[in-house]
N, CA and C of each residue as an Amber inpcrd file, in Angstrom:
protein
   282
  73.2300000 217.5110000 120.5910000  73.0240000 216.1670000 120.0850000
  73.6930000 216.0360000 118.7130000  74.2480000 215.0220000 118.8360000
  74.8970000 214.7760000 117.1200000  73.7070000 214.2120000 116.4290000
  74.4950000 214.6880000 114.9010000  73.5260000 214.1580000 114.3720000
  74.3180000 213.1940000 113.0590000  73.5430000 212.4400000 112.7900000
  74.1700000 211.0110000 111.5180000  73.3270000 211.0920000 110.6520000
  73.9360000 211.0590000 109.6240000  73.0280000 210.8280000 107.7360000
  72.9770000 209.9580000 108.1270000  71.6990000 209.1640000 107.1070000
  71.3550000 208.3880000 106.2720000  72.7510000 207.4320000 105.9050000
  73.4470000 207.8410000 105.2250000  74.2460000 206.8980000 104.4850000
  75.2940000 206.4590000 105.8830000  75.9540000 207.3970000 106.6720000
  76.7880000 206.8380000 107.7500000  75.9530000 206.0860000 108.7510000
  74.7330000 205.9880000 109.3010000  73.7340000 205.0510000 109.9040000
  74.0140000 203.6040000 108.4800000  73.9430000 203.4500000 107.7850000
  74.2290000 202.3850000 106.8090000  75.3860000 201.7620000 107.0760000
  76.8250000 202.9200000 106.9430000  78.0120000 201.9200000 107.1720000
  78.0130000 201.6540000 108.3590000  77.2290000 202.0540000 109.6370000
  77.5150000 201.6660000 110.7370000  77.0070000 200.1030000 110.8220000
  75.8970000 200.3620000 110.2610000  74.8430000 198.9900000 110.3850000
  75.7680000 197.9080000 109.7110000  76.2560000 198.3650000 108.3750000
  77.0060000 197.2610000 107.7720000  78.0380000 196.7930000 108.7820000
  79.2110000 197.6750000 109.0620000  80.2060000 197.2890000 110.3390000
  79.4560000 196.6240000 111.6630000  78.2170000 196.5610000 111.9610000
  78.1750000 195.9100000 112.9790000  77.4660000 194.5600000 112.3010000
  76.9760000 194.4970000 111.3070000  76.5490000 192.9190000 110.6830000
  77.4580000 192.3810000 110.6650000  78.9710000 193.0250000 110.2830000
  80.0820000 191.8560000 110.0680000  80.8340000 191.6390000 111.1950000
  80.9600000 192.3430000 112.1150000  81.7500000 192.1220000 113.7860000
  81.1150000 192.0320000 114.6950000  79.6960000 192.2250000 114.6210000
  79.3190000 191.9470000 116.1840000  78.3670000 190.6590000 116.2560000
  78.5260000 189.6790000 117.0820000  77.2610000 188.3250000 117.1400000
  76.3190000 188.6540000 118.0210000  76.5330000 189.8290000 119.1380000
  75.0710000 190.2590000 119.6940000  74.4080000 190.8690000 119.1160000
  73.0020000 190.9050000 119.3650000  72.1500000 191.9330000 118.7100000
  71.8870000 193.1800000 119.1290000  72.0880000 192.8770000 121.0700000
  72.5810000 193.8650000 121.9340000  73.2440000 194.9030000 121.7290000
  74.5870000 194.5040000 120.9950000  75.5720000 195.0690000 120.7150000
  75.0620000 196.6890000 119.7500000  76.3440000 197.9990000 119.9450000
  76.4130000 198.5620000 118.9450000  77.6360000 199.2530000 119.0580000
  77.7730000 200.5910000 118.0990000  78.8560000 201.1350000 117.9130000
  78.9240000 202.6450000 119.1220000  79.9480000 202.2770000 119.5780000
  80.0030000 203.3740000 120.4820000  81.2890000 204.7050000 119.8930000
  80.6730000 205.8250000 119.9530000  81.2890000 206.8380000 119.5860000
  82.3930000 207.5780000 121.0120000  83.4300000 207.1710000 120.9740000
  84.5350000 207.6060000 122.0710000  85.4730000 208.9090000 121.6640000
  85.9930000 209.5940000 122.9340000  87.1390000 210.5300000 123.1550000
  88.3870000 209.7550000 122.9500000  89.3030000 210.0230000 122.0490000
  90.3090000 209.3850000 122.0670000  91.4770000 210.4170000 122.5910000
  92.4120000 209.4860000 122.8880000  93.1030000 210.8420000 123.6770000
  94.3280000 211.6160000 122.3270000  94.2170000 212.9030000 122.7500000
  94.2290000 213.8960000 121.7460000  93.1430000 214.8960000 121.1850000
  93.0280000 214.8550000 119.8190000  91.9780000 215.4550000 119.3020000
  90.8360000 214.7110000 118.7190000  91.3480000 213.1580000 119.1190000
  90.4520000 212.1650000 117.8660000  89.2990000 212.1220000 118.1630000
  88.5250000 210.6790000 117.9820000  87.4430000 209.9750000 118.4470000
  87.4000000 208.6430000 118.0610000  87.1940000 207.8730000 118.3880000
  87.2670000 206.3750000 118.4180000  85.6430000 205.7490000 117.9670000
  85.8400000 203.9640000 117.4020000  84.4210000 203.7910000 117.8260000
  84.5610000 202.4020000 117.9530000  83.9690000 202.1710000 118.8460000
  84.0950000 200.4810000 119.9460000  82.7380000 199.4600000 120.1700000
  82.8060000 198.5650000 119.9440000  81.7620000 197.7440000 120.4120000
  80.9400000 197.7610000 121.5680000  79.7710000 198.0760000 122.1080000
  79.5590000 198.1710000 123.5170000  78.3620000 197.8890000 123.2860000
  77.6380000 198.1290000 124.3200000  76.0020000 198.0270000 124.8290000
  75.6330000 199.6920000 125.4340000  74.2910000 199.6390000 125.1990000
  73.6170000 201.0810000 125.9100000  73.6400000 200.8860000 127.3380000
  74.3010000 202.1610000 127.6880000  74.3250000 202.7680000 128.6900000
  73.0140000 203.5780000 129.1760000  72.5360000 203.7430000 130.5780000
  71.8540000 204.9500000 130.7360000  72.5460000 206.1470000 130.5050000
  71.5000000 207.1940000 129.7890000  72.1590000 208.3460000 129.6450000
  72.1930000 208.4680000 128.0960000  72.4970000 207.0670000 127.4820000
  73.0700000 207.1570000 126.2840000  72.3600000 207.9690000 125.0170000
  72.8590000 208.8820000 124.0970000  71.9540000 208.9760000 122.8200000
  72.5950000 207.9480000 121.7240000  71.0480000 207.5560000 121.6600000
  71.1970000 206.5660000 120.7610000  70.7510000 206.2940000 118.9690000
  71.2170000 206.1860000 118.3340000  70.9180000 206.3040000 117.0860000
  70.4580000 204.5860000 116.3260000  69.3160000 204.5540000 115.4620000
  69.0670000 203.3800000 115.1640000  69.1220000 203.5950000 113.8720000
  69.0640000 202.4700000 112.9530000  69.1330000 201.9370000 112.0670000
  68.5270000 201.0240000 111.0540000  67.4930000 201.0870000 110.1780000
  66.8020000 199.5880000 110.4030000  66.1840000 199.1470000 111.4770000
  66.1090000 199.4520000 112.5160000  65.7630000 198.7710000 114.0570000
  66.8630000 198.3480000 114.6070000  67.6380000 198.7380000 114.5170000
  69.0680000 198.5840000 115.2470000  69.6860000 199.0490000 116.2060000
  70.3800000 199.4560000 116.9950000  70.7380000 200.7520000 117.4280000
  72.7400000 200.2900000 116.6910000  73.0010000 201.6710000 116.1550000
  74.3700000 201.6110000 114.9630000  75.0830000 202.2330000 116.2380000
  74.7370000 203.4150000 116.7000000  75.6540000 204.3270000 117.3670000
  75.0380000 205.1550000 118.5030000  75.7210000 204.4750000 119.5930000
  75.9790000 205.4410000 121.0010000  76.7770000 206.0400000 121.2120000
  75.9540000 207.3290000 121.7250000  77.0500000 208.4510000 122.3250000
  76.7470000 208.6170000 123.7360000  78.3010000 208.6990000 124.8060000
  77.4350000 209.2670000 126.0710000  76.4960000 210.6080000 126.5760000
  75.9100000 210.7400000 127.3930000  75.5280000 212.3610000 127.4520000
  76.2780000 213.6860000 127.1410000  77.5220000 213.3820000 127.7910000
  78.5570000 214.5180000 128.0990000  79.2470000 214.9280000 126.8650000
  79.1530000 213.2290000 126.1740000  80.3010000 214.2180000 125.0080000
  79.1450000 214.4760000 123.7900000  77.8280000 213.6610000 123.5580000
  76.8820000 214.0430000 122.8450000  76.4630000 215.8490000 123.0110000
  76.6300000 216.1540000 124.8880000  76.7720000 217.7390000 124.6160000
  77.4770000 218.4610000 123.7680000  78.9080000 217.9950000 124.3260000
  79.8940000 218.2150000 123.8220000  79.7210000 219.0740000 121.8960000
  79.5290000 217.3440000 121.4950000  79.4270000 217.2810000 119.8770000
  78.0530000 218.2580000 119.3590000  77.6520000 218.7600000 120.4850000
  76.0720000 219.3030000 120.0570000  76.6800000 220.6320000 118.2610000
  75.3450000 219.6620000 116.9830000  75.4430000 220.1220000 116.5510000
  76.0840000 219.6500000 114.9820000  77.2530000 218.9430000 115.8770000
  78.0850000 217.9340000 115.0820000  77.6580000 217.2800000 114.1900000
  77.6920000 216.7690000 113.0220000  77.5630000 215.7360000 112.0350000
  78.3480000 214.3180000 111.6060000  77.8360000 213.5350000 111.7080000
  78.6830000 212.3130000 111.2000000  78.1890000 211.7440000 109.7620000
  79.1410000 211.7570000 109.4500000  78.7620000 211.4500000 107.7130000
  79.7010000 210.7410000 107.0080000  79.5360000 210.7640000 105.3880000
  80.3090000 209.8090000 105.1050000  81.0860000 210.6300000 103.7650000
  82.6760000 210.1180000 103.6770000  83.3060000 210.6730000 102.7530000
  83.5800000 209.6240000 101.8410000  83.6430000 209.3930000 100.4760000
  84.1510000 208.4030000  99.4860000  85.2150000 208.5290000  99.5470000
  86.5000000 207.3850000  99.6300000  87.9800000 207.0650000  99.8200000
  88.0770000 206.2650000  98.5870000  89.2660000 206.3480000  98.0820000
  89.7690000 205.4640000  97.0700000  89.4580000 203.5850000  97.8410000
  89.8190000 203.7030000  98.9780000  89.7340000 202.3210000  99.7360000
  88.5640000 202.2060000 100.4730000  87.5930000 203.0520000 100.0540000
  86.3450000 202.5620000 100.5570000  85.5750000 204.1700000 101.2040000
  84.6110000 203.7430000 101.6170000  83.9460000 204.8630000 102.3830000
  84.3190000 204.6810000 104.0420000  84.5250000 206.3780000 104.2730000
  85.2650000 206.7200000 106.1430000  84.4080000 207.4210000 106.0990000
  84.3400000 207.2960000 107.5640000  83.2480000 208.0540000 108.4780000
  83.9050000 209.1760000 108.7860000  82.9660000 210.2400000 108.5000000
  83.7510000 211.9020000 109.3670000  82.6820000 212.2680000 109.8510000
  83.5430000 213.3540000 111.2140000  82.7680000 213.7700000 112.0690000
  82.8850000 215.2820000 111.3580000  81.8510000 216.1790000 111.3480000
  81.9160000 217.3680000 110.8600000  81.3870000 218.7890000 112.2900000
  82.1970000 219.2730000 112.5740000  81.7920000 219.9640000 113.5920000
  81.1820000 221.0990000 113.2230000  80.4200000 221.7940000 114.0970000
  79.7370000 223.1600000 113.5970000  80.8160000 224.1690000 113.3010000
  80.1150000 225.3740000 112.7420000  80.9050000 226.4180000 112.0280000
  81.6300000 227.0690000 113.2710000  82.5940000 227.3490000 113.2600000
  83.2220000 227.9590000 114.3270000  83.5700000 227.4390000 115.3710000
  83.9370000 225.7850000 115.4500000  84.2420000 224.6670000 116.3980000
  85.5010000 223.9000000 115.5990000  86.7830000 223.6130000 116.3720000
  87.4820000 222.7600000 115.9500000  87.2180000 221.2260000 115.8440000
């Protein structure tokens, strides 16, 4: 299971106050093709782990790759142009 600070559950919440008009809605954590990961507007899925916010839900992951990420961290780095989200993998995981 991944896991999200405090402060990246925040920018998620903020990014979905300003782009999404459902309430339904949240941020979905994707495989991008390569090494990346993506994150997309969607709705919960069965299966999904889900992370809330305030009473929100900020960020879904599916089962497979939430295995996957088991361990993983999402957090937040300070940028000259703002705060980015990083994914931090366990010790001995690319």
């Amino acid at each position: 299971m991944i896991q999200v600070t405090e402060k990246a559950s925040g920018v998620l919440l903020e990014a979905l106050e300003a782009k999404a008009d459902d309430e339904t809605q949240g941020i979905r954590l994707t495989e991008a093709t390569g090494d990346g990961f993506g994150l997309a507007l969607d709705v919960e899925r069965k299966g999904d782990q889900v992370i809330e916010h305030e009473g929100r839900k900020v960020l879904m992951v599916e089962e497979a790759l939430g295995e996957e990420l088991e361990g993983a961290i999402l957090d937040v780095v300070e940028a000259t142009r703002g705060p980015i989200l990083s994914l931090q993998m366990p010790e001995g995981e690319a």
